[in-house]
N, C-alpha and C positions, 0 to 999 in steps of 0.2 A: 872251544871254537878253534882254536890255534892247531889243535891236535889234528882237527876234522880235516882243516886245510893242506896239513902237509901231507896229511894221507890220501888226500883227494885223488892225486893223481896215478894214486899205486890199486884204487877200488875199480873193480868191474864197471861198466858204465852201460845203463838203459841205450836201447836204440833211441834215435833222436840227443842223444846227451853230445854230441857233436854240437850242438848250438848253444849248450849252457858255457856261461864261463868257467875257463876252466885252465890250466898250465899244459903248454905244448909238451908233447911227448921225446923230441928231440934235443928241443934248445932249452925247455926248458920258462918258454919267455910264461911269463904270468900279469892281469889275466890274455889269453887268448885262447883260439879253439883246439881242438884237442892235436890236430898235425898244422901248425902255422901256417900263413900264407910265406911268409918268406922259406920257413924248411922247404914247403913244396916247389917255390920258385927256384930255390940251390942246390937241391938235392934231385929233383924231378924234372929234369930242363927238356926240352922236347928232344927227340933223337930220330935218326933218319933208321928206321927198322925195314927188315925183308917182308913184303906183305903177307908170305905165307907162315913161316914159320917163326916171325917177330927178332930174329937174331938180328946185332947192326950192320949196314950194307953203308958204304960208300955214299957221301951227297947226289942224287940223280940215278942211284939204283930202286927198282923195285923190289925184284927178286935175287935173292943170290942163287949163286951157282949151282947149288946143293939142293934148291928146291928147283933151281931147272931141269936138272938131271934126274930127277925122280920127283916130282909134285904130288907133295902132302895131300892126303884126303878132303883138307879143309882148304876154302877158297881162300880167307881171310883170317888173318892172325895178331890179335894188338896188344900188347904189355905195355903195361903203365910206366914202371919201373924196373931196373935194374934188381938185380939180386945180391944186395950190398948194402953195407951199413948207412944209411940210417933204417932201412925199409925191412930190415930181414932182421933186427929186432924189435920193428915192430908187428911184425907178419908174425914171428915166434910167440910173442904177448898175448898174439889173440887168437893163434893157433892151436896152440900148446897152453896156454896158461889161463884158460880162461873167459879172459878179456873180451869180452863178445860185444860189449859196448864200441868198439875199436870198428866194428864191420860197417857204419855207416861212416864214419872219417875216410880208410880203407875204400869204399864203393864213391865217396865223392874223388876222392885222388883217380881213381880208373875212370871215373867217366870222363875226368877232367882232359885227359888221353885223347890228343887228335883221333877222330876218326869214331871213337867210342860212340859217341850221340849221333850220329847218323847210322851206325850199325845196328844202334837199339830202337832207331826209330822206324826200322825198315822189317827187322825181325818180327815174324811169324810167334814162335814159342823162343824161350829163352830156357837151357836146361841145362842144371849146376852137376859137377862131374859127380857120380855117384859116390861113394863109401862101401865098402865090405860092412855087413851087422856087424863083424866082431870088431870094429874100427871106430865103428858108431858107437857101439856099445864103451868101448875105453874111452874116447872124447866126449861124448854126448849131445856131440853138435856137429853137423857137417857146414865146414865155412865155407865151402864154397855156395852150398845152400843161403847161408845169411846173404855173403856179398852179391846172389842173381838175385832176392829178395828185393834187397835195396836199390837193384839197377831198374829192375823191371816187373814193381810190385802187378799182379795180376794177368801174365804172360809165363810166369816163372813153372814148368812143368815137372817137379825129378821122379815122377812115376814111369816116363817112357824110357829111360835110359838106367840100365843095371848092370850090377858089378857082382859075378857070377861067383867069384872064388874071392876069399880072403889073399892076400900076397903079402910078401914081405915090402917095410918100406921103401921105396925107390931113389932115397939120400944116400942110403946105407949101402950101394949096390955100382958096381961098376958098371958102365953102357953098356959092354954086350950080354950083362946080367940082367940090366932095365929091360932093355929089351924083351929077353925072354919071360920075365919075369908078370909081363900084361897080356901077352897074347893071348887073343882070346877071353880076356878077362871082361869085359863089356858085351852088351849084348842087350838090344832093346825088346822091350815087353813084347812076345807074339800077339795079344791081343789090343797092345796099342798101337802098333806098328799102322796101321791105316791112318791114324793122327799126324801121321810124321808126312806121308808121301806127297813129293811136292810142296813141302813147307820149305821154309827160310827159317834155318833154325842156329841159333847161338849156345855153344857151348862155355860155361862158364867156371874156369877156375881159379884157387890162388894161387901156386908156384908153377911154373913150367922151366923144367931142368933140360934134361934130353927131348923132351918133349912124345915119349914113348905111349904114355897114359894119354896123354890127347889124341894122338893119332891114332890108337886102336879107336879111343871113344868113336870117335868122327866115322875111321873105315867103317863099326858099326850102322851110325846113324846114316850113313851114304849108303850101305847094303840094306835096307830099309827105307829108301827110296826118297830121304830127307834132300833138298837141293835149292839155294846154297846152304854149307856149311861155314860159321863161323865162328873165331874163337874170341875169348877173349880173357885175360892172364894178368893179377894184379902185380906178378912179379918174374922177370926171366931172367933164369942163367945166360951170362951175353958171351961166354967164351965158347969157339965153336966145337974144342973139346967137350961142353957139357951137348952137344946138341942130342 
């Protein structure tokens, strides 16, 4: 029994395991739920972000400059969190390691994100950024898949939006490599593409770095006749080098 408990917190966890007791994943406290209410209050404080492409803007800014000057395909853009310790070892745990129990903690932190619950209550289709097979095939799970699951069980679509070409990963890769590196890489289903036109549709994913892979997404779903577009991001790079 003793054994069971220290390991508890290093085991995979079922969906729904976010309401068992359980030891917080950052501090540590025991028992509580798996991301505390205090980590989320200390670590996830509200911030005043750009509406388009979630980077931080000044108190009384909407948009920054960057999306005045050239406006992102998507109308609406929300990140939960920063992309920073405490959140980007736990994004890694459940990205990379496994950890798939972690997507319902993860999905409540985002909703918990001003503006998230009225985005999801207004959205049409909700649809999680696609994967390359051979991307799927190495992980076995696309998270961004679980965390649009969890946001908006029964809206969640990832048959109309597709990712053409395998690419190299986008961490590994300098901006004006990201860049190149998605273009054209999305492309919704010709034969679902009537699904989309004139919907209110939400794109859903985990990390937005440069924010490259979103923005083809979206161009996509906007050439395809989707209106509005919105994003939403459990984690962003906040320095406007990464944008």
């Amino acid at each position: 029994m003793r054994l069971m408990t220290l390991l508890r917190p290093l085991l995979p966890r079922p969906a729904g395991a976010a309401h068992w007791p359980s030891q917080c994943l950052v501090c540590r406290a025991w028992p509580a739920q798996t991301l505390c209410a205090d980590c989320r209050s200390r670590f996830a404080p509200p911030a005043t972000r750009c509406q388009r492409c979630a980077l931080p803007v000044p108190a009384g800014v909407a948009v920054c400059g960057a999306c005045l000057r050239e406006p992102p395909p998507m109308a609406q853009c929300l990140a939960a969190v920063p992309w920073q310790w405490p959140w980007s070892l736990c994004i890694v745990r459940w990205k990379f390691d496994g950890d798939t129990g972690l997507s319902a903690p993860l999905a409540a932190l985002l909703q918990a994100t001003p503006g998230v619950t009225e985005a999801l209550a207004t959205a049409e289709l909700v649809l999680p950024m696609p994967m390359s097979p051979q991307r799927l095939a190495e992980r076995g799970y696309n998270p961004a898949l679980l965390l649009a699951r969890q946001l908006a069980p029964g809206r969640v679509r990832p048959d109309l939006l597709l990712r053409t070409r395998h690419t190299p990963p986008q961490r590994s890769l300098p901006r004006a490599e990201r860049l190149r590196n998605v273009r054209g890489a999305f492309q919704v289903d010709p034969l679902a593409a009537p699904a989309l036109r004139g919907r209110h549709v939400l794109l859903v994913d985990d990390v937005m770095t440069t924010g490259a892979s979103v923005r083809e997404a979206a161009a996509a779903l906007r050439a395809a006749g989707a209106d509005p577009i919105g994003v939403l991001v459990l984690a962003r790079t906040d320095t406007p080098a990464g944008r």
